[in-house]
N, C-alpha and C positions, 0 to 999 in steps of 0.2 A: 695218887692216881685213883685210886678206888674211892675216896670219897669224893674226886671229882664227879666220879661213874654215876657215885649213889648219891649227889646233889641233882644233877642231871635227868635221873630219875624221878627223883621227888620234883623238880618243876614239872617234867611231864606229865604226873601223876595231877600235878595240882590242877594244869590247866586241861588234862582232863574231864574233873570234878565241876569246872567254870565253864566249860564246855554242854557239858552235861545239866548242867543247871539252868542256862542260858536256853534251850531249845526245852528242857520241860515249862520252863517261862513263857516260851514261846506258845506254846501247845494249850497250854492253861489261860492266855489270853486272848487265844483265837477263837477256841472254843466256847459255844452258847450259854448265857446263863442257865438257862432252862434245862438243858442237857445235864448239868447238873443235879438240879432235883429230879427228873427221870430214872436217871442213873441211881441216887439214893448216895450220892458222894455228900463230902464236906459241899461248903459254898463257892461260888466259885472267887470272891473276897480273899474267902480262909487259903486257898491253894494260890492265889497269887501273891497276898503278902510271904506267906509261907516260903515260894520259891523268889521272889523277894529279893527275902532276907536273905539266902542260901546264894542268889549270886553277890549280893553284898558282900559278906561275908568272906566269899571266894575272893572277891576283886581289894579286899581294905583289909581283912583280918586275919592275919597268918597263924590261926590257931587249928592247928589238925581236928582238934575232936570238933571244934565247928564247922571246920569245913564237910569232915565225915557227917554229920547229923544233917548238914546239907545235904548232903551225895543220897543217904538215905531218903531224904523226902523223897529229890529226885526219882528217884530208883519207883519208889511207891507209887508216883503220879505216871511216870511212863509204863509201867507194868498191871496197876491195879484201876486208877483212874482213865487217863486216856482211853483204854480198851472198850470200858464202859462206854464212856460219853462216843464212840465210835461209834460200836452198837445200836446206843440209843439213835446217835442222832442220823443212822441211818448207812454213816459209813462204814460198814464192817469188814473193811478191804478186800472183798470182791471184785473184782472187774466185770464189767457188765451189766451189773445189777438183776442177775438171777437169784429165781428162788433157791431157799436154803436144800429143797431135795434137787438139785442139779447137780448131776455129775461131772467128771472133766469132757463126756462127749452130748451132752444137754442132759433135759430133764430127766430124770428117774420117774417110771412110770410101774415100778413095783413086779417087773416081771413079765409084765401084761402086753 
């Protein structure tokens, strides 16, 4: 019964991993090439094969540490990339598209 438990887990864990790799995929192909070089990231080529391989891998090759080194990229491109190319390309998750001195009740005008 407990190795059921802890089979049960490790699939969820897996398609976690596939999950996760699948939507940084997504993110990495949406996103401009150009935003790339702005950002000062890899290419955007390199992060697509990259994440790729990483759902391949999840989806065909049942090797943990491959799968992990996948999870890794992942991890790397939703945390370090994405954020950038957001940035850059304008979208830095704001709503509304105010200035960076905007407070939550509008502009900051320094006291004034």
């Amino acid at each position: 019964m407990l190795l059921e438990g802890f089979g049960t887990l490790l699939q969820l864990l897996y398609l976690l991993m596939l999950v996760m790799a699948v939507i940084a995929l997504f993110f990495a192909v949406t996103a401009r090439e150009d935003a790339y070089r702005a950002a000062d990231k890899q290419k955007k080529s390199f992060w697509m094969v990259l994440l790729g391989i990483a759902v391949a891998v999840n989806l065909f090759v049942p090797m943990l540490f491959l799968q992990l080194a996948g999870l890794v990229a992942s991890i790397v491109f939703m945390v370090d990339v994405r954020p950038a190319l957001k940035a850059v390309s304008g979208g830095g998750g704001r709503r509304g598209g105010g200035s960076s001195s905007d407070g939550p009740y509008g502009p900051y005008n320094g006291g004034r």
